[in-house]
PyMOL Python script that loads the backbone (N, CA, C, O; Angstrom):
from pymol import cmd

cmd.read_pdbstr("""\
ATOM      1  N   UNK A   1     113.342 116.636 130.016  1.00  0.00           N
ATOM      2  CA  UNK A   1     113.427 117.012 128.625  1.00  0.00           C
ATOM      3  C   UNK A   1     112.280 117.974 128.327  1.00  0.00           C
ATOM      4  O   UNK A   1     111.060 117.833 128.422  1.00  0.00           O
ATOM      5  N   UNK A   2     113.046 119.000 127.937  1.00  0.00           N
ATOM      6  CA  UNK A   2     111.714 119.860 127.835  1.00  0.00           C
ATOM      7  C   UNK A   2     110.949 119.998 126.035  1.00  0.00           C
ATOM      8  O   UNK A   2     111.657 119.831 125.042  1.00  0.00           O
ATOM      9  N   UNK A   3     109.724 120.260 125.963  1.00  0.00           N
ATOM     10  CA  UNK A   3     109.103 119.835 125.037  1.00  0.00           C
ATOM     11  C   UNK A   3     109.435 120.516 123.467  1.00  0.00           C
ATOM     12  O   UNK A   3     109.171 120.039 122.363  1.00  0.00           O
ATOM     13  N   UNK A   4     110.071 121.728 123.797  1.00  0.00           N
ATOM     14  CA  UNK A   4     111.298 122.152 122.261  1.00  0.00           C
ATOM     15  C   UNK A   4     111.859 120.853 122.431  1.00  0.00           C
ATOM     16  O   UNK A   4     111.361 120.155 121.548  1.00  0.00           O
ATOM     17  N   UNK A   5     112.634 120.188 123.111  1.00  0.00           N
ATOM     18  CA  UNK A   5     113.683 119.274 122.754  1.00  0.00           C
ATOM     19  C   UNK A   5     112.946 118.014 122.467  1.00  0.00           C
ATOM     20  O   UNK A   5     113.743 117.116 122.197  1.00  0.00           O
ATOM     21  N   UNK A   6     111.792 117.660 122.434  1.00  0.00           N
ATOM     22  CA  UNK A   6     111.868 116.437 122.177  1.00  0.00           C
ATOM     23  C   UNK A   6     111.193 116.953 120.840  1.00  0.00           C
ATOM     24  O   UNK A   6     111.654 116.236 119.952  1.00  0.00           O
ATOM     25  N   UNK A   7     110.258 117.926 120.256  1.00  0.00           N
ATOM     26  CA  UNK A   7     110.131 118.302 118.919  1.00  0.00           C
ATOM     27  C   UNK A   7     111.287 118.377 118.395  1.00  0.00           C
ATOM     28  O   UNK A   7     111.191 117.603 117.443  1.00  0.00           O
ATOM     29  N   UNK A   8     112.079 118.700 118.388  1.00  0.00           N
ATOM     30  CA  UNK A   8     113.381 118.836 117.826  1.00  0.00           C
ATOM     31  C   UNK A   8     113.891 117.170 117.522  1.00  0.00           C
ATOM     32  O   UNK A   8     114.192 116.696 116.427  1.00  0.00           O
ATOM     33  N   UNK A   9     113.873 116.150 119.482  1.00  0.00           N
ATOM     34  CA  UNK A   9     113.871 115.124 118.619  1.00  0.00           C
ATOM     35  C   UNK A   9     113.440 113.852 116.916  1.00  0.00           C
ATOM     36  O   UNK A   9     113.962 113.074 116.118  1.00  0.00           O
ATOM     37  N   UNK A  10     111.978 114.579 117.356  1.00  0.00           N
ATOM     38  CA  UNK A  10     110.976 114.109 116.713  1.00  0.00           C
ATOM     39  C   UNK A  10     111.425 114.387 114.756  1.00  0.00           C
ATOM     40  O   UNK A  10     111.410 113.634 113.782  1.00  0.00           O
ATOM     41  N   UNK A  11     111.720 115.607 114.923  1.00  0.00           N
ATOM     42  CA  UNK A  11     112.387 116.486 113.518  1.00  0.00           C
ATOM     43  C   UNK A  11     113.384 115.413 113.112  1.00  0.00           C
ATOM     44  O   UNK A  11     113.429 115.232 111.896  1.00  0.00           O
ATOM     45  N   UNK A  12     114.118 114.730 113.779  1.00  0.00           N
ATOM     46  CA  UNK A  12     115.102 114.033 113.469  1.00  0.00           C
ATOM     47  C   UNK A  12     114.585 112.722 112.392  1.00  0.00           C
ATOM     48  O   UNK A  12     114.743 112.385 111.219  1.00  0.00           O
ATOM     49  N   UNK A  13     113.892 112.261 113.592  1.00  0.00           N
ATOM     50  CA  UNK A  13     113.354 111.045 113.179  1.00  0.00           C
ATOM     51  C   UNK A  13     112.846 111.387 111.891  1.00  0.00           C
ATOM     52  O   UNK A  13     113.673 111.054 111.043  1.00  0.00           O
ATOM     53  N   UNK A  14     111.540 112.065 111.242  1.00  0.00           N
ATOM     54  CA  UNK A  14     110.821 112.866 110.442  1.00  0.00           C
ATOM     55  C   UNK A  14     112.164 113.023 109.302  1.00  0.00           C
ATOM     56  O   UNK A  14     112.150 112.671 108.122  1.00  0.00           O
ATOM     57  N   UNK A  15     112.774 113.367 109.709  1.00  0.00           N
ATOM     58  CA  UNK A  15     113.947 113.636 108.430  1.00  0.00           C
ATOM     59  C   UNK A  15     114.724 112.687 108.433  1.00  0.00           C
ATOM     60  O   UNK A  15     115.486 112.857 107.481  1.00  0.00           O
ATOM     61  N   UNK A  16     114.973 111.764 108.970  1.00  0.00           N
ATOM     62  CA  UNK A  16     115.378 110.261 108.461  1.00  0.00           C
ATOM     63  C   UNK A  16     114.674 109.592 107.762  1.00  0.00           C
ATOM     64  O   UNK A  16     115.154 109.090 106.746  1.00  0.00           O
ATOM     65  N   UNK A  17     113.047 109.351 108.180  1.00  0.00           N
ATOM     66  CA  UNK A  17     112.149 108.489 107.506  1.00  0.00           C
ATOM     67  C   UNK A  17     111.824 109.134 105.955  1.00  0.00           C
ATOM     68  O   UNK A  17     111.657 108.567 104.876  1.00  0.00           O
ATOM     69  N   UNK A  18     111.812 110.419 106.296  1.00  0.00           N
ATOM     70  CA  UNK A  18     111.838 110.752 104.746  1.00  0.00           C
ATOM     71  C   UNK A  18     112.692 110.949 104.126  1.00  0.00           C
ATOM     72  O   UNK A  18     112.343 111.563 103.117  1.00  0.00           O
ATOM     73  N   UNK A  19     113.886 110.725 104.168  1.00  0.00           N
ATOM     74  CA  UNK A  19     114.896 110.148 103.355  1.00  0.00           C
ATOM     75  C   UNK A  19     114.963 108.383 103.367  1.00  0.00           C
ATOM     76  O   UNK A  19     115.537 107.797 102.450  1.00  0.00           O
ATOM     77  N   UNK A  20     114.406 107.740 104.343  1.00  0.00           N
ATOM     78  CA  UNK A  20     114.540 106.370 103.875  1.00  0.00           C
ATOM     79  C   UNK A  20     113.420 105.996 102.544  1.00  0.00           C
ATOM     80  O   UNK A  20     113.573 105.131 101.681  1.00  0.00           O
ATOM     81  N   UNK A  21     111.899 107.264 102.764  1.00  0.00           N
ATOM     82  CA  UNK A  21     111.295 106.742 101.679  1.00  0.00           C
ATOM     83  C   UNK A  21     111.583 107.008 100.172  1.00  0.00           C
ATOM     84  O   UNK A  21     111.025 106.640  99.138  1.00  0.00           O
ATOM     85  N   UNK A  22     112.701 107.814 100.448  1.00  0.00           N
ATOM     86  CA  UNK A  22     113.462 107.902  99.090  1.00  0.00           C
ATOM     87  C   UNK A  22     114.441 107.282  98.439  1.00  0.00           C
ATOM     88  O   UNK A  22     114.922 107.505  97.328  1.00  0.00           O
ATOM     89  N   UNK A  23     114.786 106.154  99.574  1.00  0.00           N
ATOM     90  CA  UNK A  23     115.933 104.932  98.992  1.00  0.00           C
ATOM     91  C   UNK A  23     115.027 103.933  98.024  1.00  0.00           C
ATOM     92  O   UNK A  23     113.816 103.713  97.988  1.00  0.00           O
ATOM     93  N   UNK A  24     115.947 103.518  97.393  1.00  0.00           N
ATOM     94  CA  UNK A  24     115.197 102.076  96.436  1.00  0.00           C
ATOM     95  C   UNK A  24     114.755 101.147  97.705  1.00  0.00           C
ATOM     96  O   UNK A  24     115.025 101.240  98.902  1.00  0.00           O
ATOM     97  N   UNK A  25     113.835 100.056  96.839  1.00  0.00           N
ATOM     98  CA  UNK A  25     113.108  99.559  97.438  1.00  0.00           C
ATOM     99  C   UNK A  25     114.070  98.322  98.187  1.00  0.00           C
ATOM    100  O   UNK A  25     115.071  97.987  97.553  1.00  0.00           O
ATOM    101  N   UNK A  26     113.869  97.797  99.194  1.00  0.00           N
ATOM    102  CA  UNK A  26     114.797  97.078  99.573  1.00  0.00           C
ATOM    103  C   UNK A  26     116.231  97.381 100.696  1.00  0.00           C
ATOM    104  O   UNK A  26     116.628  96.613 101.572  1.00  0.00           O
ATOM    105  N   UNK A  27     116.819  98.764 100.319  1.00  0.00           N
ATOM    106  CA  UNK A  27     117.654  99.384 101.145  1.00  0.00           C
ATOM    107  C   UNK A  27     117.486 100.008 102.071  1.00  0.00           C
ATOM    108  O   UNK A  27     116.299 100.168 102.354  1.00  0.00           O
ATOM    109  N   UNK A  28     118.463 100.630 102.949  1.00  0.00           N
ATOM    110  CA  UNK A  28     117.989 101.292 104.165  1.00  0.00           C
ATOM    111  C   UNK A  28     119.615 101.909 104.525  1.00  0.00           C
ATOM    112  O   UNK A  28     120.129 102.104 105.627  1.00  0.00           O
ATOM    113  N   UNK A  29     120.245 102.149 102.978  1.00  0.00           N
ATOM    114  CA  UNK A  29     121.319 103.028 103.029  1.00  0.00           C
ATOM    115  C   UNK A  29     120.730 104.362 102.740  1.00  0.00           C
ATOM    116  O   UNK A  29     119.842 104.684 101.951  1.00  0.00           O
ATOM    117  N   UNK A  30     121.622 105.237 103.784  1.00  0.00           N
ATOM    118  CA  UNK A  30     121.039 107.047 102.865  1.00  0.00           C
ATOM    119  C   UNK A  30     122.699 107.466 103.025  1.00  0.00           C
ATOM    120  O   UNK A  30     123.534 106.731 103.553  1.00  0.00           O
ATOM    121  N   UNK A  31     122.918 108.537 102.565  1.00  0.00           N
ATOM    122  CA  UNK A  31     124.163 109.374 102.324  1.00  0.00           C
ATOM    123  C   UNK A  31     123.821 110.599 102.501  1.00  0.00           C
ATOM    124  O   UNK A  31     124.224 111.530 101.804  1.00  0.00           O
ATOM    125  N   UNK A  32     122.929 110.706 103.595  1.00  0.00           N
ATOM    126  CA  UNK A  32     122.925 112.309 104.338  1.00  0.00           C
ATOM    127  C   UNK A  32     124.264 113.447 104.867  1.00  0.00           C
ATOM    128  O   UNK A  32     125.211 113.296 105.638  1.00  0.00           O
ATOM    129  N   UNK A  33     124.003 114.076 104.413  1.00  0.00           N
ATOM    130  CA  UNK A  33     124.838 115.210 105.226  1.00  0.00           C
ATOM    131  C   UNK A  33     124.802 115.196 106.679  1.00  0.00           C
ATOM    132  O   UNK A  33     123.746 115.720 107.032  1.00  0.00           O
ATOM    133  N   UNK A  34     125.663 114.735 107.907  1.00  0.00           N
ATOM    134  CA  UNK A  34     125.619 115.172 109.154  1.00  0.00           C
ATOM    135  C   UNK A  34     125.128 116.600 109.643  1.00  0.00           C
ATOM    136  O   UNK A  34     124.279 116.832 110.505  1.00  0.00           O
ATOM    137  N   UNK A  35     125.907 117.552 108.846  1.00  0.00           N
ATOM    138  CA  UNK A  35     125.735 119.009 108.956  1.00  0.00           C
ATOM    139  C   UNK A  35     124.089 119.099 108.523  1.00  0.00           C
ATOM    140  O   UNK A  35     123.457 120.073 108.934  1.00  0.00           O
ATOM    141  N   UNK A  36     123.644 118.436 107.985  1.00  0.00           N
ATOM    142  CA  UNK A  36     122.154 118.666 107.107  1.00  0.00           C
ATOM    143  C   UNK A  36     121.196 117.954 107.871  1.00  0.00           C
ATOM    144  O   UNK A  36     120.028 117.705 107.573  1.00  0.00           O
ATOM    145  N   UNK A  37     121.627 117.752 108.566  1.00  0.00           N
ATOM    146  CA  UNK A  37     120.354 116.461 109.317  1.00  0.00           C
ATOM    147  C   UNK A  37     120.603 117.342 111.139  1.00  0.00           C
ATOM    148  O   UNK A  37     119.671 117.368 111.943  1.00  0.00           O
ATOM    149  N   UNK A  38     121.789 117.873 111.407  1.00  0.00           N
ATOM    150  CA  UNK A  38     122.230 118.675 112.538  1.00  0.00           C
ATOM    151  C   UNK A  38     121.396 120.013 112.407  1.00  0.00           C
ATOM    152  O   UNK A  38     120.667 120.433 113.306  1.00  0.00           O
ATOM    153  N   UNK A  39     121.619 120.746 110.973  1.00  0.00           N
ATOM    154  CA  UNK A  39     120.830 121.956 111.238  1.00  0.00           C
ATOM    155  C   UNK A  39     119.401 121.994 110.928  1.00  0.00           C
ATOM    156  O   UNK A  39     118.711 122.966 111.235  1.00  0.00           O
ATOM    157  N   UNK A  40     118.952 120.996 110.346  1.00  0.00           N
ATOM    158  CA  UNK A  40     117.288 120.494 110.274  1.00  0.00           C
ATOM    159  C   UNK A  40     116.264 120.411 111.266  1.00  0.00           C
ATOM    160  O   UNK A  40     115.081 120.752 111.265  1.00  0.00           O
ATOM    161  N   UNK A  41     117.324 119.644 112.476  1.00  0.00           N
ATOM    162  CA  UNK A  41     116.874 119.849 113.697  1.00  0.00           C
ATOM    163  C   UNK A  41     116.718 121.069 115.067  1.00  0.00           C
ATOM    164  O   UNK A  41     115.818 121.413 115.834  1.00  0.00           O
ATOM    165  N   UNK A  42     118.254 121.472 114.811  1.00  0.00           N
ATOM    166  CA  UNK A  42     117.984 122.708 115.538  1.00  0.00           C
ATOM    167  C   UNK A  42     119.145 122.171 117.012  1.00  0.00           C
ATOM    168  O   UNK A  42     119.330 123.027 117.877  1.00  0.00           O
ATOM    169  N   UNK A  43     119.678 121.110 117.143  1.00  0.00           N
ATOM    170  CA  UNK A  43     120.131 120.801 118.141  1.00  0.00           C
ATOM    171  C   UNK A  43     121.492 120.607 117.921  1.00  0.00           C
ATOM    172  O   UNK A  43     121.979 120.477 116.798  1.00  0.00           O
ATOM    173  N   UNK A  44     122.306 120.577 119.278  1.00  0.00           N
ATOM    174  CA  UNK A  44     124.001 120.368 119.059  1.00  0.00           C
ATOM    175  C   UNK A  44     124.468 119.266 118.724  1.00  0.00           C
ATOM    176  O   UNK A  44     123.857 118.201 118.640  1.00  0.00           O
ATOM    177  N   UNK A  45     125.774 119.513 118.482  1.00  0.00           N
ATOM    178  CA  UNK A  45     126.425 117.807 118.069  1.00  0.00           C
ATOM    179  C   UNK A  45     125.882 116.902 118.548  1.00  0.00           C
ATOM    180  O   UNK A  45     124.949 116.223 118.119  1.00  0.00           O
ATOM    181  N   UNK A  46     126.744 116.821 119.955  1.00  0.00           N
ATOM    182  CA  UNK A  46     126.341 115.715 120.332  1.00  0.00           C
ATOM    183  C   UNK A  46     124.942 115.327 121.053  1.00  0.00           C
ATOM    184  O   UNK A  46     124.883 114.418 121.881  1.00  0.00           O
ATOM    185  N   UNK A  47     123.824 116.097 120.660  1.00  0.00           N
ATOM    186  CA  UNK A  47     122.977 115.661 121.274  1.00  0.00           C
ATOM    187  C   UNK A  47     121.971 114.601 119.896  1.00  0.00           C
ATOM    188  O   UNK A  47     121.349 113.549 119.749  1.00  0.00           O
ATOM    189  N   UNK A  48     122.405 115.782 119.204  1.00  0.00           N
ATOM    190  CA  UNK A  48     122.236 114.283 117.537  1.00  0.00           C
ATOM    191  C   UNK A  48     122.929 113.033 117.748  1.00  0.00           C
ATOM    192  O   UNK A  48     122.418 111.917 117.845  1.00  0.00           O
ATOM    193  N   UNK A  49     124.327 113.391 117.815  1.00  0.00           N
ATOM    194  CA  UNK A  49     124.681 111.752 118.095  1.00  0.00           C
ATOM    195  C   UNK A  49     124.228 110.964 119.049  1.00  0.00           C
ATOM    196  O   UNK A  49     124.451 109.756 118.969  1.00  0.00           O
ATOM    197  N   UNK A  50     123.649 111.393 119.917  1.00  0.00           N
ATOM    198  CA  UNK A  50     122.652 110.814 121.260  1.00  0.00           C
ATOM    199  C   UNK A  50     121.650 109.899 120.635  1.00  0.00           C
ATOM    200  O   UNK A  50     121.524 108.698 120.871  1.00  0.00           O
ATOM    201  N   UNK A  51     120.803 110.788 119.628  1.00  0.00           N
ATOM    202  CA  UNK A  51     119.687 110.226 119.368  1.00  0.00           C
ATOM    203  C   UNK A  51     120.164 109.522 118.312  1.00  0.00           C
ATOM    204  O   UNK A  51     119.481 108.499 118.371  1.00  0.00           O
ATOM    205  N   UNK A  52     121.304 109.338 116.859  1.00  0.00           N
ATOM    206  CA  UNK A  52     121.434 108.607 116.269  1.00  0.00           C
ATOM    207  C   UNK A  52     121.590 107.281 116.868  1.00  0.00           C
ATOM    208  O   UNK A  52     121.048 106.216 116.572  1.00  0.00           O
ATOM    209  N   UNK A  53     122.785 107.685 118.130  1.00  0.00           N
ATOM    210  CA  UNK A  53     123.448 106.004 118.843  1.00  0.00           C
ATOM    211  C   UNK A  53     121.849 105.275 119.496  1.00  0.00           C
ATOM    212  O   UNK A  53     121.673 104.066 119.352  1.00  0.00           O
ATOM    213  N   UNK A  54     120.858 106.073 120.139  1.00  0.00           N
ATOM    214  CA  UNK A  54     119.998 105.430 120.174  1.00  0.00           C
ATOM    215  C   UNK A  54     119.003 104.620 119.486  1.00  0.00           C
ATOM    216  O   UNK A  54     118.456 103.605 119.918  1.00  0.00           O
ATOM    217  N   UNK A  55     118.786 105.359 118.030  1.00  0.00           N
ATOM    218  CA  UNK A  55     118.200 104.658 117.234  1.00  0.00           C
ATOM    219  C   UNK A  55     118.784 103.701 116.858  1.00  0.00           C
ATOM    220  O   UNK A  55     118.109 102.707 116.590  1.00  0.00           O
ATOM    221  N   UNK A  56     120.186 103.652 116.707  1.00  0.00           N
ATOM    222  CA  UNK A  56     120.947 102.327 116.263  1.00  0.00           C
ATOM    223  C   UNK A  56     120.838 101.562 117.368  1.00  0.00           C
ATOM    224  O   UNK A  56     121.121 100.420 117.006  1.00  0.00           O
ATOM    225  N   UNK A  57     120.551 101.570 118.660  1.00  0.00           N
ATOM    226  CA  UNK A  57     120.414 100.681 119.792  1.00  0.00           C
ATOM    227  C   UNK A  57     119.211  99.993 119.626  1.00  0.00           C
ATOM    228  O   UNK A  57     119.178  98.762 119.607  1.00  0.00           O
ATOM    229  N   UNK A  58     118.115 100.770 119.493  1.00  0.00           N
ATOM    230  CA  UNK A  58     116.801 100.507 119.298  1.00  0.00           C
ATOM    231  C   UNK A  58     116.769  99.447 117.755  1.00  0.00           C
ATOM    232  O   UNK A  58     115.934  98.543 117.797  1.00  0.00           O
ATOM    233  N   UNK A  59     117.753  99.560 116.269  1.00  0.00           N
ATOM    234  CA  UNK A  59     117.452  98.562 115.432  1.00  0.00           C
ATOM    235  C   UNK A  59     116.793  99.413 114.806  1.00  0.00           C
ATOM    236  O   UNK A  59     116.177  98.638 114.074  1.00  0.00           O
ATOM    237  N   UNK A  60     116.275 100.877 114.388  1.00  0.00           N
ATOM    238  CA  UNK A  60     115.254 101.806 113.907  1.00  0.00           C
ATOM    239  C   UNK A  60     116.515 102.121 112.693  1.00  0.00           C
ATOM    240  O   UNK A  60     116.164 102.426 111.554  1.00  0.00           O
ATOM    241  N   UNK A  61     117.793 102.030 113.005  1.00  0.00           N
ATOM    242  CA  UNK A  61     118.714 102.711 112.007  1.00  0.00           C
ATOM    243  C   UNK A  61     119.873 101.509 112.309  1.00  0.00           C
ATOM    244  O   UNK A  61     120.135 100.883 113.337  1.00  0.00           O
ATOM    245  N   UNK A  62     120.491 101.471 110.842  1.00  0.00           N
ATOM    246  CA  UNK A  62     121.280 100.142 110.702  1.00  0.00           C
ATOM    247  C   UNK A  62     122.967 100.404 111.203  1.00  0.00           C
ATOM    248  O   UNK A  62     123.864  99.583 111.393  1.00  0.00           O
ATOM    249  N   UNK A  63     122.954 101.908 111.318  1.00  0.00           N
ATOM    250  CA  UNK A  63     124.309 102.344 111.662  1.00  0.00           C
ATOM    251  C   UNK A  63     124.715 103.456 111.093  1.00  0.00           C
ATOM    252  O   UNK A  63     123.859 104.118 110.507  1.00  0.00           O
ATOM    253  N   UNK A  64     125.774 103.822 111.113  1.00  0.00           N
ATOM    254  CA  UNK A  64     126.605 105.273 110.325  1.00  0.00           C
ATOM    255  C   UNK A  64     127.767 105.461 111.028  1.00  0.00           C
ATOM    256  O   UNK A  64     128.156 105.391 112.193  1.00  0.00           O
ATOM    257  N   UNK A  65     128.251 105.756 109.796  1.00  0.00           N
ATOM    258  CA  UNK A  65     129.924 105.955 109.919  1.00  0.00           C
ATOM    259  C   UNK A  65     129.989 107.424 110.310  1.00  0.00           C
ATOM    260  O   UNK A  65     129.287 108.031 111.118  1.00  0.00           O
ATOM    261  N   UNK A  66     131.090 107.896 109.481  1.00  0.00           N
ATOM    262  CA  UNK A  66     131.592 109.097 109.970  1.00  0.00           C
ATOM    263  C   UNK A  66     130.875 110.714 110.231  1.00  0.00           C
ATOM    264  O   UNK A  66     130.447 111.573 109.460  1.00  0.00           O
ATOM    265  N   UNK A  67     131.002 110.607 111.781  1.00  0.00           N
ATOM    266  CA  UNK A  67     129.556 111.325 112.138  1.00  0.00           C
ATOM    267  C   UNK A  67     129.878 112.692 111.143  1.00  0.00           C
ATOM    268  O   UNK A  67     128.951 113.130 110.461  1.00  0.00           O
ATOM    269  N   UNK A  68     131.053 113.263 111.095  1.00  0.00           N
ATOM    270  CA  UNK A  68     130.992 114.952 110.160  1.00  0.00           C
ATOM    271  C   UNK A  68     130.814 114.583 108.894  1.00  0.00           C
ATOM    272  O   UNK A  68     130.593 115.550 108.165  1.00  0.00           O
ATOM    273  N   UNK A  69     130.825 113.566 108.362  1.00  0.00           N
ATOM    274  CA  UNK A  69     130.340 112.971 107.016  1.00  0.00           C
ATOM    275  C   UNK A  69     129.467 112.699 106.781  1.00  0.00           C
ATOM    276  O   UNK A  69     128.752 113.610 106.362  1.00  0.00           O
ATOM    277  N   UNK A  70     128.842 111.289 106.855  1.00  0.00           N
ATOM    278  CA  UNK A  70     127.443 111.124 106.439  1.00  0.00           C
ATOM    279  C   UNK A  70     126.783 110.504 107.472  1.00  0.00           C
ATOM    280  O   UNK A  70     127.295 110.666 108.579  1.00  0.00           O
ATOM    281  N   UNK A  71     125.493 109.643 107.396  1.00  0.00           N
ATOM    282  CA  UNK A  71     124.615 109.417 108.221  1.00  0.00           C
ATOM    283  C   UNK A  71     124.820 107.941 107.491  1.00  0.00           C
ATOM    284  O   UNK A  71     124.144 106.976 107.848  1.00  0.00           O
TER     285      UNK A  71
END
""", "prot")
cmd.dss("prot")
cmd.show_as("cartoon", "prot")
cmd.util.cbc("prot")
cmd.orient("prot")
């Protein structure tokens, strides 16, 4: 993995957490844009869905539905 790509990972994360600190207190729903969280980072489809399915493996993210929909 070369070190653009894991900054790029990192961007991900970074733009999840700061949308979780914008949920009410208690939740850990967001209603992100796929497309918005895809071009934030800089990386292809499925290499986002890589790192989403991982964070949901890891317990860091509670899940998400429809990947061209939301997060």
């Amino acid at each position: 993995m070369t070190q653009d790509t894991e900054q790029k990972i990192l961007s991900i994360i970074e733009k999840l957490l700061e949308e979780y600190e914008m949920c009410p207190d208690g939740t850990r729903e967001l209603e992100m844009p796929f497309y918005s969280l895809k071009q934030h980072c800089g990386l292809e489809y499925h290499q986002v869905i890589n790192v989403l399915k991982k964070l949901q493996h890891e317990g860091i993210i509670e899940g998400f539905e429809h990947y061209s929909d939301y997060i």
